[in-house]
PDBQT receptor file of N, H, CA, C and O in Angstrom, charges set to zero:
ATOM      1  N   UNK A   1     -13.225  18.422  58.333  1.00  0.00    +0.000 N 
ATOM      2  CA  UNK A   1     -14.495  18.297  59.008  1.00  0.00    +0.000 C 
ATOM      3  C   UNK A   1     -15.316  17.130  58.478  1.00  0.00    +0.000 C 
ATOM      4  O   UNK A   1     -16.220  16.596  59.120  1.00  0.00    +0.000 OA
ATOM      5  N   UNK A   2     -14.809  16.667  56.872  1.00  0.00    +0.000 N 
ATOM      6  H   UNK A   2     -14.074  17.102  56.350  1.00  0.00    +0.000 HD
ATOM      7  CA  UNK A   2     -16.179  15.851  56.506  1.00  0.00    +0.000 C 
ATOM      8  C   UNK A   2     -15.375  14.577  57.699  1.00  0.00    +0.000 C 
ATOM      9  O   UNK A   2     -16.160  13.687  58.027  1.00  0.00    +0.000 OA
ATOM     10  N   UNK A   3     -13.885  14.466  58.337  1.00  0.00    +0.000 N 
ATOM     11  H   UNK A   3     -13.248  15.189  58.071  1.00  0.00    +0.000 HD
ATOM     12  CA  UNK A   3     -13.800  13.294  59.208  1.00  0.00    +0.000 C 
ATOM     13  C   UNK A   3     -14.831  12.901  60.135  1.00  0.00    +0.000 C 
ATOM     14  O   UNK A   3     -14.945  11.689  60.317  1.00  0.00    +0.000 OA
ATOM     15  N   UNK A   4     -15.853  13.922  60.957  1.00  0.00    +0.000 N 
ATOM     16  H   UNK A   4     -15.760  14.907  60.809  1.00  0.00    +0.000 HD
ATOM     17  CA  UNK A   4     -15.954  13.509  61.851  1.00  0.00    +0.000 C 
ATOM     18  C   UNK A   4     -17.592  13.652  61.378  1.00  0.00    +0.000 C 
ATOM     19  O   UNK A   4     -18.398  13.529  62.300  1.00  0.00    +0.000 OA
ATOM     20  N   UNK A   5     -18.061  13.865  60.221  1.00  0.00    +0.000 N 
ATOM     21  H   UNK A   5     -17.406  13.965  59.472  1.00  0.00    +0.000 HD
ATOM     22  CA  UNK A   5     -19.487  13.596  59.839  1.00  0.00    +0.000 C 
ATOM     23  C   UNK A   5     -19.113  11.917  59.761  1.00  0.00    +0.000 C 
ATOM     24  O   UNK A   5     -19.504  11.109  60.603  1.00  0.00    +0.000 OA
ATOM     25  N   UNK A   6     -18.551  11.686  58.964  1.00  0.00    +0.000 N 
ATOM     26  H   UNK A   6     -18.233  12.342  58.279  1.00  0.00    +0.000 HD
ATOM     27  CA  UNK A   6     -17.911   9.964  58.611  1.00  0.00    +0.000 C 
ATOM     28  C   UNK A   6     -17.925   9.225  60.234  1.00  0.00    +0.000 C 
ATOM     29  O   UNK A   6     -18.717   8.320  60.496  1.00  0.00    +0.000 OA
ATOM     30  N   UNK A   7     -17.105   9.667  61.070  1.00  0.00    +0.000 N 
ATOM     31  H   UNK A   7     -16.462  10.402  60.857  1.00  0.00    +0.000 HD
ATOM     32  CA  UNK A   7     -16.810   9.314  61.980  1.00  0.00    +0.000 C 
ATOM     33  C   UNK A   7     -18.166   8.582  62.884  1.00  0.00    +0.000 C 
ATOM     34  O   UNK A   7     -18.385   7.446  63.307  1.00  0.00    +0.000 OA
ATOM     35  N   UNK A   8     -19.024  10.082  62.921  1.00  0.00    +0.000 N 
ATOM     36  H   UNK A   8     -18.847  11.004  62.578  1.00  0.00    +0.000 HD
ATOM     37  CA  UNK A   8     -19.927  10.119  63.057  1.00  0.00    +0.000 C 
ATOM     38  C   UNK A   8     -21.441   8.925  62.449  1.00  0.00    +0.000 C 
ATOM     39  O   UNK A   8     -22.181   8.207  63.122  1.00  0.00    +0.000 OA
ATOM     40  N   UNK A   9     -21.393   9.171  60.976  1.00  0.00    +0.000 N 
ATOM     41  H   UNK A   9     -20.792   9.754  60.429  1.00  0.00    +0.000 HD
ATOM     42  CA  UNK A   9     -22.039   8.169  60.591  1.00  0.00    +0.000 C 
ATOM     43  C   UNK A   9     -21.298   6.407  60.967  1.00  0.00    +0.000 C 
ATOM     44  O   UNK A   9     -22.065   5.540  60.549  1.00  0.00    +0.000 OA
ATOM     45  N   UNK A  10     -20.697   6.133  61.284  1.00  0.00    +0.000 N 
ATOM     46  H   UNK A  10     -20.073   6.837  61.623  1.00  0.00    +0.000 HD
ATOM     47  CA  UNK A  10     -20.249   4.998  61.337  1.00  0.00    +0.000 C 
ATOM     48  C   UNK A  10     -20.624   4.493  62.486  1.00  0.00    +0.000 C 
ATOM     49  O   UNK A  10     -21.039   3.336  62.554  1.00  0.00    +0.000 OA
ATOM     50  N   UNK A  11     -20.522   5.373  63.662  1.00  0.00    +0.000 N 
ATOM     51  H   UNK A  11     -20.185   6.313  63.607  1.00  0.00    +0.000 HD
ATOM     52  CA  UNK A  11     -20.931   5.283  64.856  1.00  0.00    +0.000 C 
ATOM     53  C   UNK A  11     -22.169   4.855  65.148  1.00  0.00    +0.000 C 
ATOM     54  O   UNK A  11     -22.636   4.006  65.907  1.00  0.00    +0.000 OA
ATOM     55  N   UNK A  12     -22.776   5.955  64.056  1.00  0.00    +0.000 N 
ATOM     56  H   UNK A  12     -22.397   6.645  63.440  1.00  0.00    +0.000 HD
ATOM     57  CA  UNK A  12     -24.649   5.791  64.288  1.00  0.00    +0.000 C 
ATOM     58  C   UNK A  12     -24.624   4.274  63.682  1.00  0.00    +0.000 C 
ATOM     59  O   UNK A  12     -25.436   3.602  64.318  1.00  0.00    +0.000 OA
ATOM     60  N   UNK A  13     -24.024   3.563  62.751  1.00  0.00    +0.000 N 
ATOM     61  H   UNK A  13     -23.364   4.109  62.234  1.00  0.00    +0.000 HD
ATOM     62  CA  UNK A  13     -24.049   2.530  61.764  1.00  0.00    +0.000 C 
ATOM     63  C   UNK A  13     -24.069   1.321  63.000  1.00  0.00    +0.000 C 
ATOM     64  O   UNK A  13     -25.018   0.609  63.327  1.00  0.00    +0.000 OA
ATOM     65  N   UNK A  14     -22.939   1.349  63.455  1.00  0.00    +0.000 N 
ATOM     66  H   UNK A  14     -22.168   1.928  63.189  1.00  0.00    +0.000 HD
ATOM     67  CA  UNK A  14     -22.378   0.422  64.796  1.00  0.00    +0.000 C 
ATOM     68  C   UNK A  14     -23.410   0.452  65.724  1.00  0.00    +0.000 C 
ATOM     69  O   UNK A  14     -23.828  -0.698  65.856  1.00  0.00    +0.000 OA
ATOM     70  N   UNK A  15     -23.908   1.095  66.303  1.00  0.00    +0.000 N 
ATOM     71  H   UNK A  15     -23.568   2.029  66.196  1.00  0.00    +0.000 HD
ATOM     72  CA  UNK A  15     -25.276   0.903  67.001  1.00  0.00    +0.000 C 
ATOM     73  C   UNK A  15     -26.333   0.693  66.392  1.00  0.00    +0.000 C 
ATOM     74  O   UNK A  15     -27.068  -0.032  67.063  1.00  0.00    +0.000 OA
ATOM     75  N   UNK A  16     -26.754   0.977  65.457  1.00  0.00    +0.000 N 
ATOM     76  H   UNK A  16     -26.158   1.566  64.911  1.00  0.00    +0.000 HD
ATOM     77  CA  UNK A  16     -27.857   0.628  64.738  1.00  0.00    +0.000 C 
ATOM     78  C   UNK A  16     -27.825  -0.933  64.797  1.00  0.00    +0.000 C 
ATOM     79  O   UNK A  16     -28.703  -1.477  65.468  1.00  0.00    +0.000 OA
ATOM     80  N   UNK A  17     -26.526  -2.012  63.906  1.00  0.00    +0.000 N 
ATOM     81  H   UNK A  17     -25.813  -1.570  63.361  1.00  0.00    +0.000 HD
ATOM     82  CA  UNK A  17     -26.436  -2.838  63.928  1.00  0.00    +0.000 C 
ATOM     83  C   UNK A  17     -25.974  -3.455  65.377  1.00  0.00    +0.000 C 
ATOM     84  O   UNK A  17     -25.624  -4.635  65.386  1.00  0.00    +0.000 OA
ATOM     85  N   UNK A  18     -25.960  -2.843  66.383  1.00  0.00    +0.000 N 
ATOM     86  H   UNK A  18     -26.245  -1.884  66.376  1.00  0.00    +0.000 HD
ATOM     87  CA  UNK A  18     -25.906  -3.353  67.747  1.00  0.00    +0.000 C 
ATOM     88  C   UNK A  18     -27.341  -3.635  68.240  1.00  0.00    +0.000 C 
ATOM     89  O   UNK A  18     -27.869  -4.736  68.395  1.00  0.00    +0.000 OA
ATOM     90  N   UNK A  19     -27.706  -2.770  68.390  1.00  0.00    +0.000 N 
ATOM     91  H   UNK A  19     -27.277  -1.875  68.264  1.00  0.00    +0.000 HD
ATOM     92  CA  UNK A  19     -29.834  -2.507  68.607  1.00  0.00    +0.000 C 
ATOM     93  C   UNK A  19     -30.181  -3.565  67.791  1.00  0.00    +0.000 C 
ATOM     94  O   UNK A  19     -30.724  -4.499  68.383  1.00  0.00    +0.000 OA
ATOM     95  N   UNK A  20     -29.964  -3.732  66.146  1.00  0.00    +0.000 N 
ATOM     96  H   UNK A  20     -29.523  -2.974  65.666  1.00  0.00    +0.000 HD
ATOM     97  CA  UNK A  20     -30.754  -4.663  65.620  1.00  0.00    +0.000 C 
ATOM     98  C   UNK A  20     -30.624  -6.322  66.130  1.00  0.00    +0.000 C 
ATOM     99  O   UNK A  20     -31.548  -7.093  66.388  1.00  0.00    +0.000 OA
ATOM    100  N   UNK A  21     -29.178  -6.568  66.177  1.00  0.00    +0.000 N 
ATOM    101  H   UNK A  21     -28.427  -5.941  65.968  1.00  0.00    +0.000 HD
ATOM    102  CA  UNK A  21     -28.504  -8.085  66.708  1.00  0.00    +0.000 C 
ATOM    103  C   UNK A  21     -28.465  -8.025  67.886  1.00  0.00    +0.000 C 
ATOM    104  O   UNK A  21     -27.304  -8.372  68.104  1.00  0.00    +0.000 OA
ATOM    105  N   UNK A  22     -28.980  -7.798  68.976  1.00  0.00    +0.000 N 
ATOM    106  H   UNK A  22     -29.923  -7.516  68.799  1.00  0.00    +0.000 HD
ATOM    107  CA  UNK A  22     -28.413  -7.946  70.151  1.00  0.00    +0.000 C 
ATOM    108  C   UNK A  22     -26.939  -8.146  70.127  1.00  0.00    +0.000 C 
ATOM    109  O   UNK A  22     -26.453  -9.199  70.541  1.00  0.00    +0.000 OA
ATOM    110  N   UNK A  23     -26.323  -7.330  69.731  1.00  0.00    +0.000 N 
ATOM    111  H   UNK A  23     -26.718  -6.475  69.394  1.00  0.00    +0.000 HD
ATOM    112  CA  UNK A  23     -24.739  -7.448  70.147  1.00  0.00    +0.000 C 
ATOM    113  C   UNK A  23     -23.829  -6.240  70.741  1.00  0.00    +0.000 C 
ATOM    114  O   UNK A  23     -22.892  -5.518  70.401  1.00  0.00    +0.000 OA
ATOM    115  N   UNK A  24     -24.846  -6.518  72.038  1.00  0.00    +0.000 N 
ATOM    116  H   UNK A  24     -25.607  -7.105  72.315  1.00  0.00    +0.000 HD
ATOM    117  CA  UNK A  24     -24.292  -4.912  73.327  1.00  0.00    +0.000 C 
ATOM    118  C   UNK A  24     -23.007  -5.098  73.519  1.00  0.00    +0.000 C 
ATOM    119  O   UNK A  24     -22.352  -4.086  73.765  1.00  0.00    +0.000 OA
ATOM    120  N   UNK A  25     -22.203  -6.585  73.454  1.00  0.00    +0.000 N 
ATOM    121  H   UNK A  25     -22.735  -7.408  73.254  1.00  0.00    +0.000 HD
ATOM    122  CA  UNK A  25     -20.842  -6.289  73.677  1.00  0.00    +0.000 C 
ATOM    123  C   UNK A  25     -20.160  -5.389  72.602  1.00  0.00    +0.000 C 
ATOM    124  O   UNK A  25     -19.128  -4.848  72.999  1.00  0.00    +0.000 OA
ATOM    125  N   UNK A  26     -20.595  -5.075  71.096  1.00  0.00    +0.000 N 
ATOM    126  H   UNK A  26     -21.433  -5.515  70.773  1.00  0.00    +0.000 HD
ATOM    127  CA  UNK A  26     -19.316  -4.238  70.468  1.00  0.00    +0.000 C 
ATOM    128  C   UNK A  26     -20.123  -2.543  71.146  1.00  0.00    +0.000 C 
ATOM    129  O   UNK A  26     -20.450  -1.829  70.197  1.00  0.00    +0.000 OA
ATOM    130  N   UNK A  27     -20.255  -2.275  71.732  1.00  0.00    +0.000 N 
ATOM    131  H   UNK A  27     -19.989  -2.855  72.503  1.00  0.00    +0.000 HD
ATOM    132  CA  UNK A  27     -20.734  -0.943  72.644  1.00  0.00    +0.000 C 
ATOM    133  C   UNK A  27     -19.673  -0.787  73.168  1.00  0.00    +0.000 C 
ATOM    134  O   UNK A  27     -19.087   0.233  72.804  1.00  0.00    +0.000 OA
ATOM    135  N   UNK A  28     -18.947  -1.672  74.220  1.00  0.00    +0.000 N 
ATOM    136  H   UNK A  28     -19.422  -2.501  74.516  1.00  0.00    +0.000 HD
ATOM    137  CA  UNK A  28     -17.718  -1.222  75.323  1.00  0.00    +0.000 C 
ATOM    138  C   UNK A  28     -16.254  -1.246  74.311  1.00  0.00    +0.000 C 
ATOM    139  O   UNK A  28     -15.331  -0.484  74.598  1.00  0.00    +0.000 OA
ATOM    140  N   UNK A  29     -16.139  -2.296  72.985  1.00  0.00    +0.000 N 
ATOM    141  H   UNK A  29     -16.888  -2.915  72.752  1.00  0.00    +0.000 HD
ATOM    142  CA  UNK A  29     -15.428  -2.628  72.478  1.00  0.00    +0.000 C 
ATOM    143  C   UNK A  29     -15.189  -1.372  71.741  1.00  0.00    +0.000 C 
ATOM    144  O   UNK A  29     -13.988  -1.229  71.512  1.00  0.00    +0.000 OA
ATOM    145  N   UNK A  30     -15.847  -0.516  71.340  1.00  0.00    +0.000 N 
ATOM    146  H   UNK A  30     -16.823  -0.633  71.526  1.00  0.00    +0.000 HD
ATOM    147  CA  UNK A  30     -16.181   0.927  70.266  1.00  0.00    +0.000 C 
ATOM    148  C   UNK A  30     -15.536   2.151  71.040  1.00  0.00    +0.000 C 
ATOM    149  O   UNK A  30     -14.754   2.998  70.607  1.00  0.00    +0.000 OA
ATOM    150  N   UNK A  31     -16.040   2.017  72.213  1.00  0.00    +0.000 N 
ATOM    151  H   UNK A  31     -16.675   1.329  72.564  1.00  0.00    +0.000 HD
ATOM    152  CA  UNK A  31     -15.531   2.968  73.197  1.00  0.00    +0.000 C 
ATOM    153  C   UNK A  31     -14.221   2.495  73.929  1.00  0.00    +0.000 C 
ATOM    154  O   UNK A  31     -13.802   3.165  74.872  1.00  0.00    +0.000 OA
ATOM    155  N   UNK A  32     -13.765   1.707  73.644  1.00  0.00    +0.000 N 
ATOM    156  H   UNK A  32     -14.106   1.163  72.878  1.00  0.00    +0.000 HD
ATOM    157  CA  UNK A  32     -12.436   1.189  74.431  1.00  0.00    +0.000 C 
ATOM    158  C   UNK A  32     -11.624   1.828  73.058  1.00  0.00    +0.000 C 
ATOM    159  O   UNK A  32     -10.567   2.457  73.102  1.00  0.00    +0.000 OA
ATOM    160  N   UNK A  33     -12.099   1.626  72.320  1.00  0.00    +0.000 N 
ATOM    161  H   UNK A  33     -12.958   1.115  72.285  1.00  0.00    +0.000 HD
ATOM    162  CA  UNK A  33     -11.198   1.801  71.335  1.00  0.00    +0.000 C 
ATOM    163  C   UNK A  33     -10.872   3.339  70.563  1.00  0.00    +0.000 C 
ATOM    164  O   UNK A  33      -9.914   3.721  69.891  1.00  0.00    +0.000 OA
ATOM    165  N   UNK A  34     -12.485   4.188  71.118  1.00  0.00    +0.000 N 
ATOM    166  H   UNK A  34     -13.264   3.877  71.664  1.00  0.00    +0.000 HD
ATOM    167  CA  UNK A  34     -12.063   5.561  70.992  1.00  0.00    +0.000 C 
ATOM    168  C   UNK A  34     -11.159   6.393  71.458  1.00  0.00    +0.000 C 
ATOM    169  O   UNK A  34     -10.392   7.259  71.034  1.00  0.00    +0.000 OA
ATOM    170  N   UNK A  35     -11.613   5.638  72.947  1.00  0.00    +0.000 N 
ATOM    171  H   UNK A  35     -12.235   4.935  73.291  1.00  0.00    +0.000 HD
ATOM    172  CA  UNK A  35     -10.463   6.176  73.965  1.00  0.00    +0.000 C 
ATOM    173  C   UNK A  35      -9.228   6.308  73.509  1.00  0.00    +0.000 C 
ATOM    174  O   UNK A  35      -8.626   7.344  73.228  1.00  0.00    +0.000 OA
ATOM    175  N   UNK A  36      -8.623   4.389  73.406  1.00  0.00    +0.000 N 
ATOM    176  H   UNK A  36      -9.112   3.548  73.634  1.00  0.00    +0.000 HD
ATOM    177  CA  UNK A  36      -7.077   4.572  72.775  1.00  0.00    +0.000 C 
ATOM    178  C   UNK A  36      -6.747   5.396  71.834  1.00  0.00    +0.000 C 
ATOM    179  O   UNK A  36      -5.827   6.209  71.917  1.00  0.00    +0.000 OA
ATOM    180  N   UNK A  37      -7.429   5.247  70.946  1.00  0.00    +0.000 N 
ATOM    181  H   UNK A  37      -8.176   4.587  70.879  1.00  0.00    +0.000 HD
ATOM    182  CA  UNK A  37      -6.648   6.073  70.074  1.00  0.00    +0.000 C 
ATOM    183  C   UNK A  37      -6.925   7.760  69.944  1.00  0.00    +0.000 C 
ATOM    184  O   UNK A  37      -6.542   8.304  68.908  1.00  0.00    +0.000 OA
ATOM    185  N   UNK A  38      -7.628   8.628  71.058  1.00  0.00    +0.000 N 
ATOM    186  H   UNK A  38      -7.939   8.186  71.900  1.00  0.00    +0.000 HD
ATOM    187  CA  UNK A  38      -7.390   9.442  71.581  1.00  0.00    +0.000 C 
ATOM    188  C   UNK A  38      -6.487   9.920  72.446  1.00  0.00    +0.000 C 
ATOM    189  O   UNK A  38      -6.294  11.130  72.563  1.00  0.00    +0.000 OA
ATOM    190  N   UNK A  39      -5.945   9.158  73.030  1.00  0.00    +0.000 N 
ATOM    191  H   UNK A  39      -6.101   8.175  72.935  1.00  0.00    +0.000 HD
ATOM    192  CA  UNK A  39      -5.062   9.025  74.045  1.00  0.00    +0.000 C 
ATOM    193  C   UNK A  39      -3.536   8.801  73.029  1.00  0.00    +0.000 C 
ATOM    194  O   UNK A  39      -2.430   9.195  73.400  1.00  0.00    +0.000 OA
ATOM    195  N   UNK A  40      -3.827   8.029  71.596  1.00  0.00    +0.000 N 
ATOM    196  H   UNK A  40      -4.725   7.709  71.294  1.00  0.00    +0.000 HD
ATOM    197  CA  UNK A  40      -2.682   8.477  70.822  1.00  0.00    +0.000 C 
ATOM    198  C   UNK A  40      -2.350   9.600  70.625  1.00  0.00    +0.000 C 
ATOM    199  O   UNK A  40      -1.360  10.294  70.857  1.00  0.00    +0.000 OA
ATOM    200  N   UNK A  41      -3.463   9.727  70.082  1.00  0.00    +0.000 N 
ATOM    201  H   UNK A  41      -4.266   9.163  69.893  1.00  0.00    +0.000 HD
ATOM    202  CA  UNK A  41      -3.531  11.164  69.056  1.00  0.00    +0.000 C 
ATOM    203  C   UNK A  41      -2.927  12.294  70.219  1.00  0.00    +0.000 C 
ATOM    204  O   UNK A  41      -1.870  12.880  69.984  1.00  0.00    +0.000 OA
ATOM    205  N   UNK A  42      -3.542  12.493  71.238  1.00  0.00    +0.000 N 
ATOM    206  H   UNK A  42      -4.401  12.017  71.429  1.00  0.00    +0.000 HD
ATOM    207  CA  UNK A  42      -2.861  13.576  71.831  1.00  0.00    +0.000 C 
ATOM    208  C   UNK A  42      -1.721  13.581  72.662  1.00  0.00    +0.000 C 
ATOM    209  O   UNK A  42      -1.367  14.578  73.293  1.00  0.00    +0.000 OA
ATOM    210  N   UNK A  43      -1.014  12.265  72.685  1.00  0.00    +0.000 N 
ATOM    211  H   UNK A  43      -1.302  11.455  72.173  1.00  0.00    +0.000 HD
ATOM    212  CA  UNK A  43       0.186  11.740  73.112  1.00  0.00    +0.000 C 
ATOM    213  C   UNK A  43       1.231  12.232  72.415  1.00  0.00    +0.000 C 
ATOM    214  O   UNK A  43       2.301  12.670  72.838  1.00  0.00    +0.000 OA
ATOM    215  N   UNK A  44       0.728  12.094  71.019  1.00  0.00    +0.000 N 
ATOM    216  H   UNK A  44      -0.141  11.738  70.675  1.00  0.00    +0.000 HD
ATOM    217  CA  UNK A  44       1.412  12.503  69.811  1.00  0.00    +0.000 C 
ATOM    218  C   UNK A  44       1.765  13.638  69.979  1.00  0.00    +0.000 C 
ATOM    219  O   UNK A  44       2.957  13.894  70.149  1.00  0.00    +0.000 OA
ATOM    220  N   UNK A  45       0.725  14.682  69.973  1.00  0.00    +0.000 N 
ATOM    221  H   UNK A  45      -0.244  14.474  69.835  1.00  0.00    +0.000 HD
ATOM    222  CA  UNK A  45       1.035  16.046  69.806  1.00  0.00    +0.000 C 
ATOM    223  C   UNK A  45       1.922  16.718  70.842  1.00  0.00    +0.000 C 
ATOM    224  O   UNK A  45       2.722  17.606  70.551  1.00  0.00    +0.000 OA
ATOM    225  N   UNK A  46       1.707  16.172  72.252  1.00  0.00    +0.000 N 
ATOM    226  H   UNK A  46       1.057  15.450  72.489  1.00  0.00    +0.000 HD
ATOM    227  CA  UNK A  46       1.955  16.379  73.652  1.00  0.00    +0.000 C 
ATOM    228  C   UNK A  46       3.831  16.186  73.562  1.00  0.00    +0.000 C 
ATOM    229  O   UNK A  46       4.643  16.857  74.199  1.00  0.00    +0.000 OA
ATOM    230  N   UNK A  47       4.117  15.135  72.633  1.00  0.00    +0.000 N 
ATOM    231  H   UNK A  47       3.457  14.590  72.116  1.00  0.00    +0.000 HD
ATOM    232  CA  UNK A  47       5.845  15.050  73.319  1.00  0.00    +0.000 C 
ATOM    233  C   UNK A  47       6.688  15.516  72.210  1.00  0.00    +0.000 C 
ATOM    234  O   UNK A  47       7.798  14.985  72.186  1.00  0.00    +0.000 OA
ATOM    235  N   UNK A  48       6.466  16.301  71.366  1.00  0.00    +0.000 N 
ATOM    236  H   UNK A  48       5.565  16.733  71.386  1.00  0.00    +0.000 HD
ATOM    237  CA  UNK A  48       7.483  17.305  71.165  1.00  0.00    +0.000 C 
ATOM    238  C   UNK A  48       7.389  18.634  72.200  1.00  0.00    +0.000 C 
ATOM    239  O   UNK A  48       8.415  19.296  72.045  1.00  0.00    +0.000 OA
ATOM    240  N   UNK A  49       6.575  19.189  73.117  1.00  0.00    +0.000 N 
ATOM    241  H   UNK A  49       5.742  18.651  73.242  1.00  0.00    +0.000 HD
ATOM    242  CA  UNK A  49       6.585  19.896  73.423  1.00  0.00    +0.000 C 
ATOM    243  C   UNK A  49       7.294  19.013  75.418  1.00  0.00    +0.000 C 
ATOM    244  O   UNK A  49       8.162  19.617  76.047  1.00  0.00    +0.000 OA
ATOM    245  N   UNK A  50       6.755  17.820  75.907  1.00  0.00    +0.000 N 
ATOM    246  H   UNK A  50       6.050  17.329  75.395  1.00  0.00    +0.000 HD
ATOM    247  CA  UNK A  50       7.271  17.374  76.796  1.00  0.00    +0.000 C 
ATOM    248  C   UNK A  50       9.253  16.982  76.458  1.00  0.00    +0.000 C 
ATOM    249  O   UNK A  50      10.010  16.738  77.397  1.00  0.00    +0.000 OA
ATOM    250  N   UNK A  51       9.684  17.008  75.110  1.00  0.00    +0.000 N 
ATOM    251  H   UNK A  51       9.068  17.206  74.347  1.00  0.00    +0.000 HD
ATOM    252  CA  UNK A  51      10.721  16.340  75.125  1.00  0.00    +0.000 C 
ATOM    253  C   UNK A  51      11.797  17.798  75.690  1.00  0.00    +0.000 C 
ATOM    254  O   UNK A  51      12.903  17.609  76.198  1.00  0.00    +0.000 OA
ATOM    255  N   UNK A  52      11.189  19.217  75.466  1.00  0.00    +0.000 N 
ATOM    256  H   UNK A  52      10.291  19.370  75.053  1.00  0.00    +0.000 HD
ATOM    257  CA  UNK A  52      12.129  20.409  75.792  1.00  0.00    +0.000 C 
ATOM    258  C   UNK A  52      12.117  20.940  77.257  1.00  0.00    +0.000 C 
ATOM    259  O   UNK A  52      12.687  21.966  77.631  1.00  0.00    +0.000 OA
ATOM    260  N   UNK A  53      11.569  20.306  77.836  1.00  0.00    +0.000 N 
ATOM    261  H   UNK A  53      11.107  19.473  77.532  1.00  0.00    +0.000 HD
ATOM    262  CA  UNK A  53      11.675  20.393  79.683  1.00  0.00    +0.000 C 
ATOM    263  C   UNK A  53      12.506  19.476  79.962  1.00  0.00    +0.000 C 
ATOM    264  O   UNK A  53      12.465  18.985  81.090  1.00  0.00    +0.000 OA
ATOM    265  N   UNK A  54      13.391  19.053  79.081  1.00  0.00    +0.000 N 
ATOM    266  H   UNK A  54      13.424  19.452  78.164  1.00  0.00    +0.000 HD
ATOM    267  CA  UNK A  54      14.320  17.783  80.067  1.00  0.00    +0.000 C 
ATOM    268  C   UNK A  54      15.496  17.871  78.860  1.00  0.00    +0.000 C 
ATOM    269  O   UNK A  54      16.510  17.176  78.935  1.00  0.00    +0.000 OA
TER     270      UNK A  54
């Protein structure tokens, strides 16, 4: 659990220093990148159980 306090603070960190610099582009860049590697993570878990239907 302390992952996603961390996770969490880093996030708040990344916008903070977005708000302060005008630098709205790392906003889409943060979230492009959550995505992917959500889309790992449960890819991961997903094909040992997809590899026994075939």
């Amino acid at each position: 659990m302390h992952y996603l306090r961390y996770l969490g603070r880093l996030l708040a960190e990344i916008g903070a220093y977005a708000r302060r610099n005008k630098a709205w582009w790392l906003v889409p860049l943060v979230i492009v990148m959550l995505v992917l590697g959500l889309l790992i993570v449960t890819g991961q878990a997903a094909a040992p159980f997809i590899y026994t239907l075939f």
